[in-house]
N, C-alpha and C positions, 0 to 999 in steps of 0.2 A: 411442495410445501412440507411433505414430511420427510424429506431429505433434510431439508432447511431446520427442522426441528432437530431430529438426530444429530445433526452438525453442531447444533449450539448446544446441546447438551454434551457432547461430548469436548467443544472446546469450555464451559463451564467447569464440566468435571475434572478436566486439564488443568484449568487455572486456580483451582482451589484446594485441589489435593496437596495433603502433607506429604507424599511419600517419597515425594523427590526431596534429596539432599539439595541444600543450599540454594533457598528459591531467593530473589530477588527483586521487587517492585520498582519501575519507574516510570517516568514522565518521559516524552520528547514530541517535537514540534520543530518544523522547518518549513523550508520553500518547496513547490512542487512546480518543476516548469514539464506541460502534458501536450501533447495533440494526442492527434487519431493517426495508424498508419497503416498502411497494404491497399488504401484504395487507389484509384488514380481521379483523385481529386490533387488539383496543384494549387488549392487556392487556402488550403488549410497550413496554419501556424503554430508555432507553441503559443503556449495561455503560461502566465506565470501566478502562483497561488500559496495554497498554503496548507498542510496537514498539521494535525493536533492528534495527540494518542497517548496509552497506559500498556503497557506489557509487563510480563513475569519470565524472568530468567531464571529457567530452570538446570542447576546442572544433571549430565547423565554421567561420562566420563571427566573426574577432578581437572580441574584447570586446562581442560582440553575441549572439549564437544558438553553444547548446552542446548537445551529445546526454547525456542522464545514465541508465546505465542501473544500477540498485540493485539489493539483493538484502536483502529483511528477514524480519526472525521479528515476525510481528504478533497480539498475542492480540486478536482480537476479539468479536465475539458477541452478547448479549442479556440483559434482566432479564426477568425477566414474575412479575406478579402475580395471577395465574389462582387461585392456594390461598389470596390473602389474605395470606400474606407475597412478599417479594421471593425468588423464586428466578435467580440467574445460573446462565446460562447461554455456556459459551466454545466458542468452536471457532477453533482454531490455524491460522494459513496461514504457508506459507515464502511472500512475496509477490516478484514480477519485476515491477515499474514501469521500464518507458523511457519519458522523459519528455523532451519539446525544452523548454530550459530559454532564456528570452532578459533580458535584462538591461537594464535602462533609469534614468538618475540614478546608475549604479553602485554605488547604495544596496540599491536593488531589483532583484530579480529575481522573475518569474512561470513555470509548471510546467505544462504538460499532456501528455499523452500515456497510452495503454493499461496498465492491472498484469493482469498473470497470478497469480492466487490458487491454490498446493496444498493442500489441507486438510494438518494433520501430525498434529493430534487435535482431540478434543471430548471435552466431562465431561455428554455426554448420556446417558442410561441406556437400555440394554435395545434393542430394535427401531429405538427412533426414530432413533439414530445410524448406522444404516443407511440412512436417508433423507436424511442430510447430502452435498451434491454435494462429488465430490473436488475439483472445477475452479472456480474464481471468475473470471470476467472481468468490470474494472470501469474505470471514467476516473479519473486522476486529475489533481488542477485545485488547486495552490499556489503561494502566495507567500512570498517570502523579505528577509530584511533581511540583507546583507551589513554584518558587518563586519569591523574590521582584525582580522590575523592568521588568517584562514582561520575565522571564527566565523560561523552564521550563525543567525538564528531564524528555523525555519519551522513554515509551517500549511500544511494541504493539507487537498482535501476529496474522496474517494474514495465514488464511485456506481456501484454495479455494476448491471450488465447481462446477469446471468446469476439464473436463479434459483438460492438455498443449499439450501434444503430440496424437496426431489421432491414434486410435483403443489401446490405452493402457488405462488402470484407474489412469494414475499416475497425482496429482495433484500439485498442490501450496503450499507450505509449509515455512515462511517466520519468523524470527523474528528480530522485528530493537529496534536498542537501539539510542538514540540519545537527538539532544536538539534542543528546537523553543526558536526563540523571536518572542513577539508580541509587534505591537508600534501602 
């Protein structure tokens, strides 16, 4: 927990400081199609969803290399057909991606860097959602299509490296499509 705390004050301190030149506010929101993956479970499917978020595009290097650190509500999760029909399965993260964002053809832009995963809920039943980890850490790795008036389309594909469920290997496995505006 006091990890958990340092971390948020230092991404606080990140998103509020003037000292970077040429910060940038916006909005985006997209689809999120998720499972689980590394187990050997064959019965699990993608879940299709939705993330909502705020970020600050900070530049470091002018019109080249920027810092972006976000903050989104992302439902992700799982199907699985274990009973013969499709049961979903969600489970809710507040997610923290800081991602070094660089920029090339001023068309394009590409995304990598760490997301921090909170669980906020799940629609698991009984025992088993007690076995859901609070914490997600995972990579994330998108591309972007800039265009005029702060509009952009992005993909991004998110791999985590934490296991979700207790004593299994199954992890994070996430891709969102969607659009930001920056103003």
């Amino acid at each position: 927990m006091k990890l958990f705390k340092i971390f948020l004050l230092v991404v606080v301190f990140v998103t509020t400081s003037n000292t970077v030149s040429a910060q940038k506010w916006g909005l985006k929101a997209g689809a999120n199609i998720s499972t689980l993956t590394g187990g050997d479970d064959s019965s699990l499917n993608t879940r299709n969803s939705f993330y909502v978020g705020v970020f600050r595009e900070m530049q470091l290097i002018p019109k080249l290399i920027y810092l972006q650190p976000e903050l989104q509500y992302s439902s992700q999760g799982f199907s699985s057909d274990k009973t013969g029909s499709d049961v979903d399965t969600s489970i809710d993260y507040l997610n923290i991606p800081i991602v070094g964002r660089i920029y090339f053809l001023k068309l394009f832009s590409f995304d990598a860097g760490p997301q921090f995963g909170f669980k906020v809920g799940d629609n698991i039943d009984g025992a088993a959602s007690d076995n859901v980890e609070s914490f997600d850490l995972a990579g994330a790795f998108g591309l972007n299509i800039n265009l005029p008036f702060g509009l952009s389309v992005n993909t991004r594909y998110v791999m985590g490296f934490s296991e979700v469920i207790q004593n299994t290997d199954l992890k994070t496995e996430v891709f969102q499509v969607g659009a930001s505006f920056k103003f």
